[in-house]
C-alpha beads as a LAMMPS data file, in Angstrom:
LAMMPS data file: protein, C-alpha beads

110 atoms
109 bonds

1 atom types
1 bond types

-500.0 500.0 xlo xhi
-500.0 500.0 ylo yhi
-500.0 500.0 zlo zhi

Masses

1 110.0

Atoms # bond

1 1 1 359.742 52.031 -404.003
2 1 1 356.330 52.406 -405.271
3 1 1 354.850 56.151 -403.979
4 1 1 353.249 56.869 -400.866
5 1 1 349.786 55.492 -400.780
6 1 1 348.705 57.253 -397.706
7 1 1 349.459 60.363 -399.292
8 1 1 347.810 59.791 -402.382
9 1 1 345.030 59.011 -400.382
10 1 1 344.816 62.046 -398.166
11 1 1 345.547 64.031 -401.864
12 1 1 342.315 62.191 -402.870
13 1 1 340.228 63.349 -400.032
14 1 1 341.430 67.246 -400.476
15 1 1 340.615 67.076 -404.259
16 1 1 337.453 64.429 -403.861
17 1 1 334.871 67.743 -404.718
18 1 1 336.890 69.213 -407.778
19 1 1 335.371 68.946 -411.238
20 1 1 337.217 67.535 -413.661
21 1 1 339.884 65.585 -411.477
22 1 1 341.472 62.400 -412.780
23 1 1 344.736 60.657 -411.286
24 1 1 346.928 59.001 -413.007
25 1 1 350.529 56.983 -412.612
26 1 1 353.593 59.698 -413.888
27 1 1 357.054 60.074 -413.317
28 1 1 356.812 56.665 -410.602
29 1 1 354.597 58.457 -408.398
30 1 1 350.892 59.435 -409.039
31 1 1 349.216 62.640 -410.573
32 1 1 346.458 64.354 -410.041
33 1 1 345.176 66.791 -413.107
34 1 1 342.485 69.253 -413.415
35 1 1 341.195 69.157 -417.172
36 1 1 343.888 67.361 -417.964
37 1 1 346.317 69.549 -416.280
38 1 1 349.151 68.141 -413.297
39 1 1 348.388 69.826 -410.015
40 1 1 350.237 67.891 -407.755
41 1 1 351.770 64.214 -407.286
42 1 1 352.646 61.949 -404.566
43 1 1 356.052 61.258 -405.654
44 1 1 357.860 57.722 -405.433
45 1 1 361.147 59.425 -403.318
46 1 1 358.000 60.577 -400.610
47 1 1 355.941 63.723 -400.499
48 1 1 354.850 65.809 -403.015
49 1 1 355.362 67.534 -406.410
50 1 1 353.304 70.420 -407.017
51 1 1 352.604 72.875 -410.187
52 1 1 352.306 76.172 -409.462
53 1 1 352.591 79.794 -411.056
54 1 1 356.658 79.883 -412.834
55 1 1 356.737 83.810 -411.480
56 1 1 356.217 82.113 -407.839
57 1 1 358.718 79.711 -407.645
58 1 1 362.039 80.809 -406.565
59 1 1 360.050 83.240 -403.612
60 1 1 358.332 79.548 -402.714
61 1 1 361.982 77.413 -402.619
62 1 1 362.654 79.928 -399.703
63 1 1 360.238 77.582 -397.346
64 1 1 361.061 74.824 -395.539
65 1 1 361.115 70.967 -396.772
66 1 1 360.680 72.954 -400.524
67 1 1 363.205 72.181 -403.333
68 1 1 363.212 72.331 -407.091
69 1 1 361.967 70.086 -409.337
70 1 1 365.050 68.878 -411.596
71 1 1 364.132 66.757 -414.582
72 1 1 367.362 65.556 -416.775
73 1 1 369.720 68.112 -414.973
74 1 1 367.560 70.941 -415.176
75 1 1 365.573 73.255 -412.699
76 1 1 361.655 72.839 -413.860
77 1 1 360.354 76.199 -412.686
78 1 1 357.115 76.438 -411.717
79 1 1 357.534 72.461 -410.247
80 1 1 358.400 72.192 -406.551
81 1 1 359.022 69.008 -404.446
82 1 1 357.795 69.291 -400.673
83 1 1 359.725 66.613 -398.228
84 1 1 357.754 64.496 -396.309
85 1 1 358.195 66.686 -393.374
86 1 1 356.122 69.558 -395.112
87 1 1 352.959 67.778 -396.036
88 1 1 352.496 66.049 -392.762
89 1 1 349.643 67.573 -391.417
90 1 1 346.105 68.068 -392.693
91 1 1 346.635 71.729 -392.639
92 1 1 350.212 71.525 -394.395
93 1 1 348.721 69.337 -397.466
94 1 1 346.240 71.502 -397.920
95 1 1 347.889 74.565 -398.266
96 1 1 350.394 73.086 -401.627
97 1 1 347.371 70.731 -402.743
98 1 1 345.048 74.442 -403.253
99 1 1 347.813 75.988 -404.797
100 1 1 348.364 73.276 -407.323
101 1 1 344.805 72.742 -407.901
102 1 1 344.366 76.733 -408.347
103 1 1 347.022 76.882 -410.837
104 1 1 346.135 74.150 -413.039
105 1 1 342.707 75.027 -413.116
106 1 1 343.826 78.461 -414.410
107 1 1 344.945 76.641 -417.432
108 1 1 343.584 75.599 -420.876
109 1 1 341.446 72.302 -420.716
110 1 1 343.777 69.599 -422.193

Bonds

1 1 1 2
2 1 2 3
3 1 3 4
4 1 4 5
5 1 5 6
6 1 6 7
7 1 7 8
8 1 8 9
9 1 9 10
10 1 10 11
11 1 11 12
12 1 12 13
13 1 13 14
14 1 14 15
15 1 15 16
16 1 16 17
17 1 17 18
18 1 18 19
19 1 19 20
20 1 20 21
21 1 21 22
22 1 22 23
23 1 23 24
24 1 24 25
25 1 25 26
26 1 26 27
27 1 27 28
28 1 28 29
29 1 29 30
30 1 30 31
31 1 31 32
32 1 32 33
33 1 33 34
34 1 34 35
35 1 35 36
36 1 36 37
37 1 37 38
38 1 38 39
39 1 39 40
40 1 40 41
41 1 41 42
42 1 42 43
43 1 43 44
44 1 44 45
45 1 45 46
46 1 46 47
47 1 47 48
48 1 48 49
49 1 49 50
50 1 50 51
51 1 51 52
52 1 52 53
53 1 53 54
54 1 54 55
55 1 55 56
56 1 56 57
57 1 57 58
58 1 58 59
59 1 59 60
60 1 60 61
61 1 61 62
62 1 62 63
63 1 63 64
64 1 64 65
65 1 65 66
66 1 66 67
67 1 67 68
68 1 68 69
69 1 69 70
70 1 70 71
71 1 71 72
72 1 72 73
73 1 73 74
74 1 74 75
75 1 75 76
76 1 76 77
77 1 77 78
78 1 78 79
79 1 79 80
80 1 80 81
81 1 81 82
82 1 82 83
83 1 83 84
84 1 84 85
85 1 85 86
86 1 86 87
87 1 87 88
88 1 88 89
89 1 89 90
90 1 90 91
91 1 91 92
92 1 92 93
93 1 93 94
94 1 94 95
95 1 95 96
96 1 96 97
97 1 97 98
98 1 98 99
99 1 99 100
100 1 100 101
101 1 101 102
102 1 102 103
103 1 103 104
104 1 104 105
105 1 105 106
106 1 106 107
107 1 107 108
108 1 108 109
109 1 109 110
């Protein structure tokens, strides 16, 4: 299943006025980076995959429709998957889209 090209469309319209933004097809789903940097994904299993600060991420797992990011059977921290069900609305997006977009542009120009 090829990733959700609504979402990656309504990504594209929250990160439309950032410098620096280029998208581009990861992990089955596709990325959007900030100098070079991930900030968030729509993913190919639905919803999203956001980057955000490592020291945040078990205090953000405790919200709904949030789990870890596991790559090859481990825990990524500082990688979160939000279920469809969390990005839903305009409001929801916007909310992990900032955060990812905040963090990565925190981050050395790649």
């Amino acid at each position: 299943m090829p990733y959700d090209l609504e979402l990656a469309d309504r990504i594209r319209e929250l990160v439309a006025a950032e410098r620096g933004v280029d998208e581009k097809q990861m992990f089955g789903g596709l990325a959007f980076l900030i100098n070079g940097n991930m900030a968030v994904a729509a993913t190919r299993e639905g919803g999203l995959m956001v980057r955000v600060a490592p020291g945040d991420t078990e205090k953000l797992l405790q919200r709904n429709h949030v789990a870890p990011m596991v790559m090859g059977g481990r825990q990524m921290r500082g990688w979160l998957r939000i279920g469809s069900p969390g990005v839903q609305t305009k409001r929801q997006l916007e909310v992990w889209v900032a955060r990812g977009v905040d963090y990565a542009k925190g981050l050395p120009p790649k």
